[in-house]
BAKEDO-910391 format. One line per 4 residues: number of its first residue (from 1); their letters; for each residue x, y, z of N, C-alpha, C. Coordinates in steps of 0.001 Angstrom, whole numbers. Last residue first. Example, Ala and Ser with C-alpha at 12.3 -4.5 7.8 and 13.67 -1.06 7.14 Angstrom:
2	sa	12850/-2250/7080/13670/-1060/7140/12900/30/7870  13190/-5690/7800/12300/-4500/7800/13200/-3300/7800
***
This chain:
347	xxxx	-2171/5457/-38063/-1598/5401/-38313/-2083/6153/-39731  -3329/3442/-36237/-3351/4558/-35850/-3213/5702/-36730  -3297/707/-37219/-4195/1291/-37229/-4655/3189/-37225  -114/-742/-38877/-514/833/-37587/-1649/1221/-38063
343	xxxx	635/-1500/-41002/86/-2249/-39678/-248/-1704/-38861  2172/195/-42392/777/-78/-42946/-184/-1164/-41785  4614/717/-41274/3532/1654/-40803/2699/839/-41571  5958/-1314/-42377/6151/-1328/-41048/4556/-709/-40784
339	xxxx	6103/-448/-44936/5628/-1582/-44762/5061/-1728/-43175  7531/2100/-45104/5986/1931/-45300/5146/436/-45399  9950/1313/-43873/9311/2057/-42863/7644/1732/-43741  10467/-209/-46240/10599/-920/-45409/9612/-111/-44551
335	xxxx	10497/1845/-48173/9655/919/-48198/9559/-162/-46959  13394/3945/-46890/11384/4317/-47045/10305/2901/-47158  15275/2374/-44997/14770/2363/-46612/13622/2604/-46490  17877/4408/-43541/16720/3512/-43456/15856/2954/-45196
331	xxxx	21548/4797/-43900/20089/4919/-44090/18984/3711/-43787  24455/6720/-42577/23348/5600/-42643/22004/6006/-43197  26575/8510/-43711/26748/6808/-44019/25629/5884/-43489  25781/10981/-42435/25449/10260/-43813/26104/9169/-44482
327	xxxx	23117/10170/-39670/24390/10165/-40290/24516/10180/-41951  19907/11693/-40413/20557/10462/-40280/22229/10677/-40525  16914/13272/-38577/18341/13738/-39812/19118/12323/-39511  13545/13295/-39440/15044/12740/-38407/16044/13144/-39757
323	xxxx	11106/15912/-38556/12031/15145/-39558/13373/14974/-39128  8656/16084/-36212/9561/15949/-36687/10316/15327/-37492  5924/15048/-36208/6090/15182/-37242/7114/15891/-37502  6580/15312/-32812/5472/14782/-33398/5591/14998/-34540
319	xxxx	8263/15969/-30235/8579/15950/-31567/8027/15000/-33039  6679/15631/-27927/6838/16939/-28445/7437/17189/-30046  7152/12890/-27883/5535/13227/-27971/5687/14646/-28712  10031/12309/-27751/9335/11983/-28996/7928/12309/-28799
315	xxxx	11224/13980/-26313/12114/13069/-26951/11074/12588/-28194  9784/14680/-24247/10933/15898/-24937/11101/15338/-25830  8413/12506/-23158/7369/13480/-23549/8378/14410/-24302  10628/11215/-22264/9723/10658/-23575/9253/11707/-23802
311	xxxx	11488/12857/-19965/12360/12520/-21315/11639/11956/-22736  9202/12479/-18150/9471/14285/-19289/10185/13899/-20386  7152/9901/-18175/8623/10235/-18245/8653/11368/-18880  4543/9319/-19197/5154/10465/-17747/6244/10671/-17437
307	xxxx	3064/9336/-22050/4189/8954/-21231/4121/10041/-20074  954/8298/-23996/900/9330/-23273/2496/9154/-22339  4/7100/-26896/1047/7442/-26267/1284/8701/-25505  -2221/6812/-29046/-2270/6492/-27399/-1302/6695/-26534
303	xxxx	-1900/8298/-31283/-2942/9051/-30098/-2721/8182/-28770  1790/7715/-31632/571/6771/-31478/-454/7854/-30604  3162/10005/-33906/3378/9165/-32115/1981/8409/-32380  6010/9911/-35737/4820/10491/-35847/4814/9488/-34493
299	xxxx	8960/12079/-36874/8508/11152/-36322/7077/11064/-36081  9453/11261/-40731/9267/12140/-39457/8942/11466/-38491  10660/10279/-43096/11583/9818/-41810/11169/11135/-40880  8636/9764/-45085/9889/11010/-45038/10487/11267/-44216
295	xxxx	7830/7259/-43593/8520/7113/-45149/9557/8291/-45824  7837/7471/-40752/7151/7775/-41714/8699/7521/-42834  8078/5950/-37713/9057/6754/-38323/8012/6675/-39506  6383/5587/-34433/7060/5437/-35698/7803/6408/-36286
291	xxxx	5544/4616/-31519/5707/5807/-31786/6384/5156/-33501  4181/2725/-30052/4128/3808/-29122/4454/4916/-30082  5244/9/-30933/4348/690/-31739/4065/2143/-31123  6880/-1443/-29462/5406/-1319/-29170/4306/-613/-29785
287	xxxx	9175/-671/-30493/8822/-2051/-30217/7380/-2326/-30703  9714/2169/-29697/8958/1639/-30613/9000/557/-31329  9806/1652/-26985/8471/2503/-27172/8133/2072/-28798  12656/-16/-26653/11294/-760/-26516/9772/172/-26905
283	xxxx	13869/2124/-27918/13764/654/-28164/12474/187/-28301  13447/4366/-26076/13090/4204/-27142/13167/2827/-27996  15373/2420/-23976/13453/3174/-23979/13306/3018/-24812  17515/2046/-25415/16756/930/-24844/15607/1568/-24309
279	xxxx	18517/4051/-28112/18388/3397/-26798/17543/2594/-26350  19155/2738/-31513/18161/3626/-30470/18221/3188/-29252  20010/1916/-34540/20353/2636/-33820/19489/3515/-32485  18425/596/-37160/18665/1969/-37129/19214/1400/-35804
275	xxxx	17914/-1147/-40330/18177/-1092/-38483/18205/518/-38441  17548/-1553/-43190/16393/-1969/-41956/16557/-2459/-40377  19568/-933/-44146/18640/-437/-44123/17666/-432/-43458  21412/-3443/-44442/21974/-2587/-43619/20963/-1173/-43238
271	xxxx	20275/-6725/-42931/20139/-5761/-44216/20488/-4355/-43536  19949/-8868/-41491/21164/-8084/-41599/21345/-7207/-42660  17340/-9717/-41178/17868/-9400/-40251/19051/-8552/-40403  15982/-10081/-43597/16429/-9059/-43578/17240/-8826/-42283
267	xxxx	14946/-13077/-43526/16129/-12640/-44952/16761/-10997/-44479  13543/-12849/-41267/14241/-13287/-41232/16148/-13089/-42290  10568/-11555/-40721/12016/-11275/-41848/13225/-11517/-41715  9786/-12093/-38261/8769/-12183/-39785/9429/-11887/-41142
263	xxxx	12004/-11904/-36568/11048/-12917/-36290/10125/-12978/-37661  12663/-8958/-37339/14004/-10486/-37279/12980/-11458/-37470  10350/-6466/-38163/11015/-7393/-37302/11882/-8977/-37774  11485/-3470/-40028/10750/-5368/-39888/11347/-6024/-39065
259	xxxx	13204/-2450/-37849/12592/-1754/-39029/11398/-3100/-38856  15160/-3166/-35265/15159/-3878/-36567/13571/-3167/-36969  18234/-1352/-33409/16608/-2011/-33574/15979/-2242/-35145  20252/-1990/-31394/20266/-1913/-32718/18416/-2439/-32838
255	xxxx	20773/-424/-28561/20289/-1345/-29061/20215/-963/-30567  22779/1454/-25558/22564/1479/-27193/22032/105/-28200  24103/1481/-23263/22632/1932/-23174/21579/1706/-24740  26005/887/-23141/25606/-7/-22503/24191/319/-22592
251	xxxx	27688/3675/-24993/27318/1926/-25279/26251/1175/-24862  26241/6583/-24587/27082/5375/-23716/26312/4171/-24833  24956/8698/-26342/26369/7833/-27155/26692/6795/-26052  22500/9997/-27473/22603/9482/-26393/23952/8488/-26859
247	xxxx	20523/11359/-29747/21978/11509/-29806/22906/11029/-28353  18138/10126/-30001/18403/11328/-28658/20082/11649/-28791  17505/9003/-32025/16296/9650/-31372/17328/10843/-30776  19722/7149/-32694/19029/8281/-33748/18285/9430/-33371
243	xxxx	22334/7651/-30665/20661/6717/-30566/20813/7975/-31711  25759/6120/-31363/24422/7090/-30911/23674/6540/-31559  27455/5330/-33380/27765/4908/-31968/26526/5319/-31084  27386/6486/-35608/28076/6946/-35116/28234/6844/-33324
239	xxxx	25884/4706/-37641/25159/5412/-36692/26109/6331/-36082  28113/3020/-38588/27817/4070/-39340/26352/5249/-39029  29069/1706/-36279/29490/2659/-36760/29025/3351/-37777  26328/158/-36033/27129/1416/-34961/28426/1929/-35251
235	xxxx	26729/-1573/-38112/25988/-916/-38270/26025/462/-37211  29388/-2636/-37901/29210/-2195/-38708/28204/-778/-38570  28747/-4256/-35380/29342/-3230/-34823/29214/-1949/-36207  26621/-6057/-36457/26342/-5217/-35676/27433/-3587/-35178
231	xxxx	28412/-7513/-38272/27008/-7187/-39308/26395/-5854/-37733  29783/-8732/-36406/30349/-8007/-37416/29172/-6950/-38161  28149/-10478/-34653/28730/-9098/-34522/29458/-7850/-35489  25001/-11107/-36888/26627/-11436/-36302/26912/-10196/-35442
227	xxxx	22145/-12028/-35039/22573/-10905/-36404/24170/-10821/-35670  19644/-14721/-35690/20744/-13978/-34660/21629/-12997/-35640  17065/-15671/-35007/17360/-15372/-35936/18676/-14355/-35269  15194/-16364/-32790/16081/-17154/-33217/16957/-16767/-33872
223	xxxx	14261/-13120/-30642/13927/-14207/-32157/15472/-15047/-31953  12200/-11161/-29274/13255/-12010/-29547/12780/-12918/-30443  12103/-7257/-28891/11591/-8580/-29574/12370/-9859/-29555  11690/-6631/-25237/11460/-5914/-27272/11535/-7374/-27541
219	xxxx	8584/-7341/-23787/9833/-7071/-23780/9951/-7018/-25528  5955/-7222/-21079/6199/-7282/-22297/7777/-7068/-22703  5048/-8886/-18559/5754/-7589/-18823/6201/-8009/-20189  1668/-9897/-18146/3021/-10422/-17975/3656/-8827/-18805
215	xxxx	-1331/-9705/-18145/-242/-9220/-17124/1031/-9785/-17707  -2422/-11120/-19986/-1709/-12561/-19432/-1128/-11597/-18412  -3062/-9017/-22025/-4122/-9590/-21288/-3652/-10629/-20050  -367/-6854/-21708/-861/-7412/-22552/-2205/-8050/-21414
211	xxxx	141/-3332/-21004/267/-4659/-20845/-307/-5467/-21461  175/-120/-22351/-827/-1242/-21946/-55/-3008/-21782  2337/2347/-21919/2443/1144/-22407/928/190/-21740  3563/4693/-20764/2216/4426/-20551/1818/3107/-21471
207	xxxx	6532/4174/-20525/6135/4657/-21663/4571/4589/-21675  7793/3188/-18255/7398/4688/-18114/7136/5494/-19806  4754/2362/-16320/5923/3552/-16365/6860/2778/-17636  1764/1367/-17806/3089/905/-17335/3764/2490/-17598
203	xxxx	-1333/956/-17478/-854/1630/-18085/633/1797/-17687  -3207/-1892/-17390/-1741/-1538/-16214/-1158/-580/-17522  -6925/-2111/-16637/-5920/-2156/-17565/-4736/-1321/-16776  -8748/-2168/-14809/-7908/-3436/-14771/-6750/-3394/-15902
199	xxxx	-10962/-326/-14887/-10977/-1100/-16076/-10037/-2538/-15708  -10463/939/-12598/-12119/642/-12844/-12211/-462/-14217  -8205/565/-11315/-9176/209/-10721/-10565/102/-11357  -6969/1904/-13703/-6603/791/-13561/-7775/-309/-12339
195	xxxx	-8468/4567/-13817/-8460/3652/-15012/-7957/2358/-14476  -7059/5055/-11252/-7944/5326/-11467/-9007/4382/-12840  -4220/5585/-11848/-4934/4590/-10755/-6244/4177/-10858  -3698/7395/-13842/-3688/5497/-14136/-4165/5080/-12909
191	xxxx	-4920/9456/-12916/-5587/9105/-13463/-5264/7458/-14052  -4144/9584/-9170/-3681/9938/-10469/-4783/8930/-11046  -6326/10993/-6867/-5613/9826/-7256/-5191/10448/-8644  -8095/12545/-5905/-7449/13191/-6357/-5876/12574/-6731
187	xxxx	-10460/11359/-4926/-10559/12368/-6345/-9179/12462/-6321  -11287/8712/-3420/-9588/8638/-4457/-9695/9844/-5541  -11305/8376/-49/-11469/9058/-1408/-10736/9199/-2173  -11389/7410/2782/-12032/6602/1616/-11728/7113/306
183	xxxx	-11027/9358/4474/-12316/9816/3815/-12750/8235/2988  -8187/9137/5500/-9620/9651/6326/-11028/9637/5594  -6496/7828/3550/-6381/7166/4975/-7812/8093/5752  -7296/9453/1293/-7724/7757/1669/-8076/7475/2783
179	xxxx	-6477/11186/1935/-7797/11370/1686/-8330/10046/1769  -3560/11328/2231/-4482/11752/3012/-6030/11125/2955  -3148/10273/-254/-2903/9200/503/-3601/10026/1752  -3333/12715/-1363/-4179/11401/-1792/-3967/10592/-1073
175	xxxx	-1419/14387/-840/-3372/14404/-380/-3975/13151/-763  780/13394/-1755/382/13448/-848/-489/13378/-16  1179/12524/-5387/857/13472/-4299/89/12881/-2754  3177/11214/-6840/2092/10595/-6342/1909/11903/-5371
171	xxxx	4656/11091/-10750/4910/11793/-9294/3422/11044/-8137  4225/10086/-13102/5529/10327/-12807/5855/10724/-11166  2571/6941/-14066/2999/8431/-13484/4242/9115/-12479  2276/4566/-14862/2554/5463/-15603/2064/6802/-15213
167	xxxx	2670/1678/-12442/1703/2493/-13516/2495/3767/-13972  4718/-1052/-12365/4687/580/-11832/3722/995/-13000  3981/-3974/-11102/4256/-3178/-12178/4455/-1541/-11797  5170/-6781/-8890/4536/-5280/-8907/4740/-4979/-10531
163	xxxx	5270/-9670/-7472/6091/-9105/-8654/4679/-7733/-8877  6569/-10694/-3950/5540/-10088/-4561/6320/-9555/-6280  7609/-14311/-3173/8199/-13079/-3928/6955/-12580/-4760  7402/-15509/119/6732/-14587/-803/8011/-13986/-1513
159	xxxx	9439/-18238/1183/8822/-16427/1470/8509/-16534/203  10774/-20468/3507/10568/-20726/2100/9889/-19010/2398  14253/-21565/4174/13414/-20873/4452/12565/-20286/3667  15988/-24529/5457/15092/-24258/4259/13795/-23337/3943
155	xxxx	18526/-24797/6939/16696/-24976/7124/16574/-23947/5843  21256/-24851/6979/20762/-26011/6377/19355/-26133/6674  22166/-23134/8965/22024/-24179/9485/21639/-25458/8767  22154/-20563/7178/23606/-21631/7470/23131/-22723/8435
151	xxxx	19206/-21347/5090/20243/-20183/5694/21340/-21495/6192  18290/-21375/1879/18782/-22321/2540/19733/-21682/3607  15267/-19699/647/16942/-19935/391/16933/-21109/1869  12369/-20617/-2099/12815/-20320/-184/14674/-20145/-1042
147	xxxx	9570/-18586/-2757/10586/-19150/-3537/11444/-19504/-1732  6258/-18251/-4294/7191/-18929/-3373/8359/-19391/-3705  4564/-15633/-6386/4767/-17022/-6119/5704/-17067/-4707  2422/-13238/-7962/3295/-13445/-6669/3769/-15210/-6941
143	xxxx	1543/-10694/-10054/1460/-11634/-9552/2976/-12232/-8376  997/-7393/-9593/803/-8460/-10901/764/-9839/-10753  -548/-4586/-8177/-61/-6018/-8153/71/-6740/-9151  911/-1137/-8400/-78/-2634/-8495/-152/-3772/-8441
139	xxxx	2763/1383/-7728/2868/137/-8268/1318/-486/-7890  4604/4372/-8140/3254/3746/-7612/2970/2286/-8533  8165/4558/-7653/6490/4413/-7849/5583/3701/-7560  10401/4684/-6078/10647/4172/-7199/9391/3973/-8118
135	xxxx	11923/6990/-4370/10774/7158/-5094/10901/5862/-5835  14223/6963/-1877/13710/7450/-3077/13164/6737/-3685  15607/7940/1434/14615/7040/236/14768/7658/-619  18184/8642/3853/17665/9006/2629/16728/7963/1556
131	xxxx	19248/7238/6308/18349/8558/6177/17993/9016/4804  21772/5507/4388/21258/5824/5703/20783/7416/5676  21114/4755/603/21593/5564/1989/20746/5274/3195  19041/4093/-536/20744/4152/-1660/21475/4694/-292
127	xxxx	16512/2428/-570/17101/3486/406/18384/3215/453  12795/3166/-2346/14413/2060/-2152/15415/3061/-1248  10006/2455/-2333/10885/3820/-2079/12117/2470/-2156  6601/2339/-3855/7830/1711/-3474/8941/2685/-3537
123	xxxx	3193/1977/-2842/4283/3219/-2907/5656/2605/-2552  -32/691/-3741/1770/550/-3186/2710/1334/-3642  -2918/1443/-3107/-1696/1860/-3797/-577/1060/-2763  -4936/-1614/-1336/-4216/-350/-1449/-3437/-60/-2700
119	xxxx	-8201/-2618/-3159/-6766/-3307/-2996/-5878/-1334/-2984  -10709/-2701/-3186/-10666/-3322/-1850/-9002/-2839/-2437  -10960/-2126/-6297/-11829/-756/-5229/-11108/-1439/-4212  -10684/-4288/-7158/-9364/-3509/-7418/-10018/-2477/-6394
115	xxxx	-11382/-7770/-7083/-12035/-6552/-6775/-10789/-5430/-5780  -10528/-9387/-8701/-11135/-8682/-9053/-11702/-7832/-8917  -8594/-11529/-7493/-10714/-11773/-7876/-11344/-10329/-8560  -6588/-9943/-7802/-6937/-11211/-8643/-8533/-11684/-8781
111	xxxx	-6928/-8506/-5845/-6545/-8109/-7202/-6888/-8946/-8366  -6951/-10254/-3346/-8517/-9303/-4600/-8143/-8271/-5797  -4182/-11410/-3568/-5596/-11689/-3691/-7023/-11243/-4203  -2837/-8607/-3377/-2718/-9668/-4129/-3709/-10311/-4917
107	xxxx	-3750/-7882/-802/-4480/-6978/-2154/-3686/-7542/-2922  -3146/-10143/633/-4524/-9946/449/-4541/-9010/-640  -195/-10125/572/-1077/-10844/154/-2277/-10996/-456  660/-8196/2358/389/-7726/1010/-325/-8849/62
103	xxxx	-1111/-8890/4888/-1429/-7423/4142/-1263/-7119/2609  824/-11046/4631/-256/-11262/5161/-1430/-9936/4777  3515/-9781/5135/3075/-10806/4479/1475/-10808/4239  2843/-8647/8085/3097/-7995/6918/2522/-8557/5390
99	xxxx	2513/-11180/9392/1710/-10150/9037/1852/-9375/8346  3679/-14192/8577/3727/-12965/8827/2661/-11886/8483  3051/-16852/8113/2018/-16593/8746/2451/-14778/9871  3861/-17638/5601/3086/-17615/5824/2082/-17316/7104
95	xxxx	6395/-17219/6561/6303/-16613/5216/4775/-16256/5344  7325/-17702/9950/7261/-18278/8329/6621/-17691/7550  9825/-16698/11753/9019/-15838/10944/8302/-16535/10075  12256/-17661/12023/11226/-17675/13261/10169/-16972/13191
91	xxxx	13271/-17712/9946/13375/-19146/10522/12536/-19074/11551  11281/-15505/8082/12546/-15644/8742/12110/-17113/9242  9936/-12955/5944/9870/-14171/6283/11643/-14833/7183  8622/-11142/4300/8792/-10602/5579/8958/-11991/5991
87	xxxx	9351/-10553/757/8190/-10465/1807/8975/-10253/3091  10681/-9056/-2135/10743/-10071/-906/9834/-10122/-513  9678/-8177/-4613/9493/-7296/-3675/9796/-8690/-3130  10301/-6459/-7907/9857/-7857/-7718/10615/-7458/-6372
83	xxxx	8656/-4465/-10859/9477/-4403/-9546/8883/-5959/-8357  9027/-2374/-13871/8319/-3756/-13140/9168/-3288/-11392  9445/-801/-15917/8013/-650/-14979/7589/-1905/-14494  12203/-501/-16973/11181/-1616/-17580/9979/-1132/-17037
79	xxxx	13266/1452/-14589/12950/1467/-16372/12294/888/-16895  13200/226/-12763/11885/942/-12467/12316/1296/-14124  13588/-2744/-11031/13667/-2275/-12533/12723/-973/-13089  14242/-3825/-8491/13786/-3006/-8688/13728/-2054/-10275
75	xxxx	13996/-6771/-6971/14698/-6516/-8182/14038/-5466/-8455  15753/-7347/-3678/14671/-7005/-4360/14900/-7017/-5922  16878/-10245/-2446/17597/-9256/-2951/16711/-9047/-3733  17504/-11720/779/16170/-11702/-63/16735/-10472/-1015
71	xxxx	19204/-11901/2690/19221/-13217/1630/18406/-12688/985  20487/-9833/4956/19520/-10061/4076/19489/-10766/2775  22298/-9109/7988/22311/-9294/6701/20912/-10183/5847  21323/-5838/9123/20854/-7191/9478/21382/-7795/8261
67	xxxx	20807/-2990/8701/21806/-3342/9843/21803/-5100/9874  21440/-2405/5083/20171/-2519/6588/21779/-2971/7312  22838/-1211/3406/22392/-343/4399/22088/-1123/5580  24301/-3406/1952/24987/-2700/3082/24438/-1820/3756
63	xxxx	22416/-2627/-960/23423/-3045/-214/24295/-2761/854  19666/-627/-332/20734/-970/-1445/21729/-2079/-182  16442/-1773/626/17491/-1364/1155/18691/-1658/210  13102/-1122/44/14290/-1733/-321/14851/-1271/-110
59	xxxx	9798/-778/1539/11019/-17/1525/12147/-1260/991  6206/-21/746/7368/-736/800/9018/-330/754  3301/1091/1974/4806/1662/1333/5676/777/1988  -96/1070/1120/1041/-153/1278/2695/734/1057
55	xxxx	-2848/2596/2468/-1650/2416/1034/-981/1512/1505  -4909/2395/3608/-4784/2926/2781/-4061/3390/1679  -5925/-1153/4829/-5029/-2/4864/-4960/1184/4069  -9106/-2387/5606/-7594/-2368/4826/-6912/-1182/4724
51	xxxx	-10831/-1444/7386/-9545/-2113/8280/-8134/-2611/7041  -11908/1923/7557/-11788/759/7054/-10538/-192/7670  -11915/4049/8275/-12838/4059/8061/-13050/2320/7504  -9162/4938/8704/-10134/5185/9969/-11103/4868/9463
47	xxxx	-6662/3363/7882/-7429/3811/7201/-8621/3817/8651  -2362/3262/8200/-4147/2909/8540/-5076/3646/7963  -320/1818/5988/-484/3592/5957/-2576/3304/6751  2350/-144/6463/866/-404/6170/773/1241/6756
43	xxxx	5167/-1663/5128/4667/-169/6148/3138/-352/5630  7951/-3389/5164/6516/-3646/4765/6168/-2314/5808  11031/-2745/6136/10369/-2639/4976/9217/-2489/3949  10656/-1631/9483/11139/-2409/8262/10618/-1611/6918
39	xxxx	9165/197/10631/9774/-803/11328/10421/-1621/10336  8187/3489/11766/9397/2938/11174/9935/1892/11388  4555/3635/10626/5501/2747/11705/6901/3057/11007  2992/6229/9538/3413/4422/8782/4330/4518/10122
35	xxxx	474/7847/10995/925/7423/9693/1253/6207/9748  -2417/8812/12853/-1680/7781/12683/-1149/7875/11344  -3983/11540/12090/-3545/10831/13035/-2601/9944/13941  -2713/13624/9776/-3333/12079/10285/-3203/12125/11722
31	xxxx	-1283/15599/8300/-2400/15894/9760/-3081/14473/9944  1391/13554/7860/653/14849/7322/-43/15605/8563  2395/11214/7263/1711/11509/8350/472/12885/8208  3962/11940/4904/3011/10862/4583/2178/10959/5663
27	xxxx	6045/13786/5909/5258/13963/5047/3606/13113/4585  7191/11957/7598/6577/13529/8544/4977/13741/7280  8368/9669/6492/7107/9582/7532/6731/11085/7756  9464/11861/4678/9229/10671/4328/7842/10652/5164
23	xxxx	10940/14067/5246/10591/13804/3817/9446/12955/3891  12106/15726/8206/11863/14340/7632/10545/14767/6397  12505/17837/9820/13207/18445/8614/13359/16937/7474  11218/17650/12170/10423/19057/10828/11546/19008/9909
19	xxxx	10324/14887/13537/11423/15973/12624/10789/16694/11529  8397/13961/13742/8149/14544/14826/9263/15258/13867  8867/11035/12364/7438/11954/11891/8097/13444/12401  11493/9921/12176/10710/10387/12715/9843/11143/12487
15	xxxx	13584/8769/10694/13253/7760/11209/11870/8268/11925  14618/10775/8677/15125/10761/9676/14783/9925/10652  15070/11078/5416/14141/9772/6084/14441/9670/7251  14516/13167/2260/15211/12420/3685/14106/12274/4715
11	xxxx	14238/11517/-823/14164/12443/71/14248/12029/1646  15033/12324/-4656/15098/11134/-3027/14752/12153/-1902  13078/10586/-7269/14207/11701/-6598/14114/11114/-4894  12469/8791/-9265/13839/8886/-9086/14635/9944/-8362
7	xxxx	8929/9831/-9246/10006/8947/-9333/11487/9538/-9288  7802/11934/-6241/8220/11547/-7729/9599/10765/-7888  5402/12577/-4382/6228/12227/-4464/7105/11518/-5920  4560/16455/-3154/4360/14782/-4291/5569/14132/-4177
3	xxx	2746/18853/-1471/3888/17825/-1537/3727/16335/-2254  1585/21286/-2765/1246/20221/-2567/2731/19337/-2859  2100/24738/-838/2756/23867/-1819/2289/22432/-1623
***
């Protein structure tokens, strides 16, 4: 059985390679030689053939795990496909001249010059428990800056905040981090790693989404143009409180999404035809154009929309010229959707 590691599941972390019943280091050790240290957070995975490492696995601790209290509070957004990483910095530690620090820096650095062949995978796990990680993915570098806090003596402790993307796969197998750490060899890397090292393009979790040219994380749309509450709750009720896509009913999860965008149609922001009702994935997938609605309200997908989320791939790749059924107090207006789609090359 090839052991992978996949987003959002967890697996146990007994502190010891040597436990036949550890997830984590036993697994990643494999037949190496040498795996990852259990010493914190920053884990460098050695490479016998080279002195940069062969992966980078970073660990975040939920609240109240670590034993130490911790000013640095990760931001792990693995829905969006971002993730923003402390460093390794203390009053007797400076930022700059930790080693850890200092590792992730560098494939920072030649990320940025450009040379993606020199820079490890980063494998980010977060740890919701004592003895237990989980998966949050395979990430890349996007960019970094300096930020300090002020501990109780009033010194001014300044650290690295690394900002990661997560590429667009759902699981990371094992052998691959084998093959690194002994051979150098990435056959059996996932294919966004792969594309991302040779082109530089960040196929993003977890709608395979291309980033824009600036790296920066793209988001749905904002505008000036503000749509009342009244003109909003209206419209969730005659959605029936649910995503159109997935019949998905929690609130906190539910965006009203605008047909023509607010920002180039301003007159329509509150037109009761040109919203619909859709969770915040789907939101943002078809933000991005990732996927539309046709004029006979099927769904149709972008050839470029590959996702590694199963839920996208159930939700809208598999339901490719499906026809949406709508409450019958709501509608979309065909001309609007054939305005929308006439901008879709794809299309």
């Amino acid at each position: 059985m090839q052991r992978r590691f996949r987003v959002g599941e967890q697996y146990r972390d007994t502190g010891s390679y040597r436990n036949s019943a550890d997830q984590f280091l036993r697994w990643i050790r494999g037949q190496l030689d040498a795996g990852i240290k259990n010493t914190g957070g920053i884990r460098a995975l050695s490479a016998s053939r080279s002195e940069t490492p062969a992966a980078l696995v970073l660990v975040s601790n939920d609240s109240g795990i670590s034993q130490h209290d911790d000013p640095w509070e990760d931001t792990l957004a693995v829905n969006a496909g971002y993730i923003s990483y402390w460093g390794d910095a203390k009053a007797d530690n400076p930022y700059d001249e930790s080693i850890k620090n200092q590792k992730i820096k560098t494939a920072f650095d030649r990320a940025a010059a450009g040379r993606r062949e020199d820079v490890p995978p980063v494998l980010v796990f977060r740890k919701p428990e004592s003895g237990v990680v989980e998966f949050c993915g395979l990430c890349v570098p996007d960019h970094f800056e300096v930020r300090s806090y002020q501990d109780d003596t009033g010194t001014q402790i300044p650290n690295y905040l690394f900002h990661f993307s997560i590429l667009n796969t759902q699981s990371v197998p094992v052998t691959w981090l084998h093959d690194r750490a002994q051979l150098n060899d990435d056959n059996h890397a996932p294919d966004v790693w792969t594309r991302w090292v040779e082109t530089g393009d960040v196929a993003q979790w977890p709608t395979g989404e291309t980033l824009d040219q600036t790296g920066r994380i793209r988001r749905y749309e904002t505008s000036e143009t503000i749509v009342s509450d009244a003109f909003r709750d209206n419209a969730f009720d005659r959605y029936g409180h649910a995503c159109t896509m997935t019949g998905i009913q929690e609130a906190d999860l539910l965006n009203l999404a605008h047909v023509l965008p607010r920002s180039q149609h301003p007159d329509l922001a509150e037109h009761p035809e040109n919203v619909l009702v859709l969770n915040a994935l789907h939101h943002r997938a078809f933000d991005a154009a990732l996927f539309t609605i046709d004029s006979d309200y099927r769904i149709r997908t972008s050839p470029s929309f590959d996702p590694a989320h199963p839920f996208l791939r159930e939700t809208i790749l598999n339901r490719d010229g499906e026809q949406l059924a709508f409450p019958p107090e709501a509608r979309v207006r065909p001309t609007f959707l054939e305005e929308l789609n006439t901008g879709l090359s794809w299309l």
